[in-house]
C-alpha positions in Angstrom: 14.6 34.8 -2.5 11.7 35.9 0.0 12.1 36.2 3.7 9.3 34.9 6.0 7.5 37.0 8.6 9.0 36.7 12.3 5.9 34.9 13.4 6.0 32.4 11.0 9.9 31.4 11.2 9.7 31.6 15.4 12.8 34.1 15.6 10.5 36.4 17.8 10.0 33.6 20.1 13.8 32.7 20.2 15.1 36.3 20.7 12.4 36.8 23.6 13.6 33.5 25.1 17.3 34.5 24.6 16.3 37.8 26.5 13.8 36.5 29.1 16.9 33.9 30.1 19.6 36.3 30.7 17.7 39.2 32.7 21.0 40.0 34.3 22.8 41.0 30.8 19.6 42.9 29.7 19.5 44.9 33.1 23.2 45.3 33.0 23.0 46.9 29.5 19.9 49.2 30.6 22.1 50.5 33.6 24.9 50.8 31.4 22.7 53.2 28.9 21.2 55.1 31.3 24.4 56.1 33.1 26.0 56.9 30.1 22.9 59.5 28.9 22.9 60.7 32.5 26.9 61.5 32.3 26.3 63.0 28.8 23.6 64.8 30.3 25.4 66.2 33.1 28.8 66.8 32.0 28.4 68.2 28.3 28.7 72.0 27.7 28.5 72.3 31.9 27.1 76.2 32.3 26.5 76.8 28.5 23.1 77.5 27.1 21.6 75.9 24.0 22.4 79.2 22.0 26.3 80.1 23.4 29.0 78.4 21.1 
């Protein structure tokens, strides 16, 4: 059993239209990322170096 390419079945063209038509869930789940990295970032190993255990 082969698989088309992307282009050729149109599933690029209905996961960008999926996307494009819910901008609020795809800017909800960039926030979301970002403040988790920046918590990660700013709360893990608080006043340890790279090289302290």
């Amino acid at each position: 059993m082969t698989y088309d390419e992307l282009a050729t079945t149109g599933s690029g063209l209905l996961l960008f239209g999926v996307a494009a038509g819910q901008t609020w869930l795809v800017a909800v789940a960039f926030a979301l990322t970002l403040g988790g990295a920046l918590l990660v970032r700013c709360t893990f190993r608080r006043g340890k170096g790279a090289d302290e255990a």
